[in-house]
N, C-alpha and C positions, 0 to 999 in steps of 0.2 A: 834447356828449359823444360823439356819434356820430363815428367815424373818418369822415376823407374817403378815399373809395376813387376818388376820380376822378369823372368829370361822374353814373356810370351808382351811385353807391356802392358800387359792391360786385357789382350783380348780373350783370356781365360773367361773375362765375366759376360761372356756373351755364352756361356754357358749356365750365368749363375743369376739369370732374372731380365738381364736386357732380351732375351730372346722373345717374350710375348710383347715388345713394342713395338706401334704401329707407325710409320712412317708413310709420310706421300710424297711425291715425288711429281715433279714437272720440268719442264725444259720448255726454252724457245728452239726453231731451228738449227742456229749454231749449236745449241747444248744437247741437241737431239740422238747424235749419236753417245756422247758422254752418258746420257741418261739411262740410256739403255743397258749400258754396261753394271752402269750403277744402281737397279735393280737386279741387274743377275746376281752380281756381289751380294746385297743385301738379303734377297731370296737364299742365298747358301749358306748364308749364315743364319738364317732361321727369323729372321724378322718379316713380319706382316708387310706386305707394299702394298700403298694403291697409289698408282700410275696413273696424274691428271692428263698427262701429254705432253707435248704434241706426239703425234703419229705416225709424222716424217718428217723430213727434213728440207719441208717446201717453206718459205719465206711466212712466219707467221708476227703477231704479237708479243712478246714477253709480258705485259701488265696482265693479256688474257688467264696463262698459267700461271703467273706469280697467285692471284688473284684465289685460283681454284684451291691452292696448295694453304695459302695465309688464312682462306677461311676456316679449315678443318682444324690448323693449329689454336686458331686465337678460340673457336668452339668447342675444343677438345677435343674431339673424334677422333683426332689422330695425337701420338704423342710426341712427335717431332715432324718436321719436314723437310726438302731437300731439294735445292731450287739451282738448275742449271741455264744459263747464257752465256754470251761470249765473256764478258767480264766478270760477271754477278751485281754489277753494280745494279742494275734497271733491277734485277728481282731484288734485289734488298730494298731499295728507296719501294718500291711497289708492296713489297710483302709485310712492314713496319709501318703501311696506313691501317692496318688490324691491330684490334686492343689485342693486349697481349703478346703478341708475336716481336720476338726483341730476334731481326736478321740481320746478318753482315755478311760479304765478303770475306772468303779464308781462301790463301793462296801456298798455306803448308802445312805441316803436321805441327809447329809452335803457334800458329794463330787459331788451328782448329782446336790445340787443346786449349788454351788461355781464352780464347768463345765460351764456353765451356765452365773452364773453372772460376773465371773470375766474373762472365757475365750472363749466365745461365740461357746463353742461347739456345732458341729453341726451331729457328729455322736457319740453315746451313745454304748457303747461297756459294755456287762454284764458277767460275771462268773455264771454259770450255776451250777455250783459244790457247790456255797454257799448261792448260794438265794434262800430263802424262795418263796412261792409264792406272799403271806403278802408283805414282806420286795421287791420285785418285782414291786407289784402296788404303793405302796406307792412310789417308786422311782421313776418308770415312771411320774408319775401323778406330781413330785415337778419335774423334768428335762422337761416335756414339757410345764410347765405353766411359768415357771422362763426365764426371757428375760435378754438380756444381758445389764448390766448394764453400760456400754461404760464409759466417761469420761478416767483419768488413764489409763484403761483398754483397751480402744479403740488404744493406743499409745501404749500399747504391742502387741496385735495380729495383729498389722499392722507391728510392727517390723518381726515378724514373717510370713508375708504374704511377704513382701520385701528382705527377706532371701529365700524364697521359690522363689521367679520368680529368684534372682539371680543362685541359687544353684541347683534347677531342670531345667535342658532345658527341651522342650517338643522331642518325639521321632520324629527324620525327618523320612519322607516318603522314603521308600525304591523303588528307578527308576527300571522299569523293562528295 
């Protein structure tokens, strides 16, 4: 299912304009060590990181990081994100209560790119518990080169953007 981009698949364009994109990046303790790896990766490849946390790999939150990471995406600040726990389940249900922010679980290089091209995912949520470090970079590397292939496509995650402004209000301001 993977596109053939040529011998390199695709990661030639990390020379040809993905390289000033900013990504953030968090973990819970399970995903703590994956995380770190997964900013050295990204950092080598020339991408901006900013690292919500955690810090180590003492028994924390997951909603706390999803949280830090879901804000910067759905405000723009950042232009993608990168959410590590044991499964990815908890950061995705937690990082898609943000307008904007469309996260799933991807557990290989065909769901990372079909995120991607069919549903212009913009935070990338990882399982810690079953990824290699291998099978890690190789993910990254097809989910941040792979653009979203609109057409079709474009006419579903606007279905879904139009569901969301209906069905999320934003929280009013509490008057003192």
């Amino acid at each position: 299912m993977l596109q053939d981009k040529g011998p390199d698949n695709g990661t030639e364009n990390f020379k040809k304009g993905f390289l000033s994109m900013r990504v953030a990046i968090g973990s819970d303790h399970r995903g703590f060590h994956l995380k770190e790896k997964l900013a050295t990766l990204l950092r080598a490849k020339g991408f901006e990181v900013e690292d919500e946390g955690t810090t180590a790999n003492e028994s924390v939150d997951y909603p706390d990081y999803a949280v830090l990471v879901a804000k910067k995406v759905s405000e723009g600040s950042v232009d993608r994100g990168i959410l590590v726990c044991g499964t990815g389940i908890g950061m995705a249900i937690t990082a898609n209560k943000f307008p904007g922010v469309r996260a799933a679980p991807c557990t290989d290089e065909i769901t990372a790119e079909i995120s991607r091209r069919h549903n212009d995912l913009n935070v990338l949520c990882l399982p810690a518990d079953i990824l290699s470090p291998r099978i890690l970079e190789r993910m990254v590397d097809v989910w941040m080169v792979t653009e979203f292939e609109g057409g079709r496509h474009s006419r579903r995650v606007k279905k879904i953007h139009d569901l969301e402004k209906r069905n999320c209000k934003p929280e009013e301001s509490s008057g003192s």
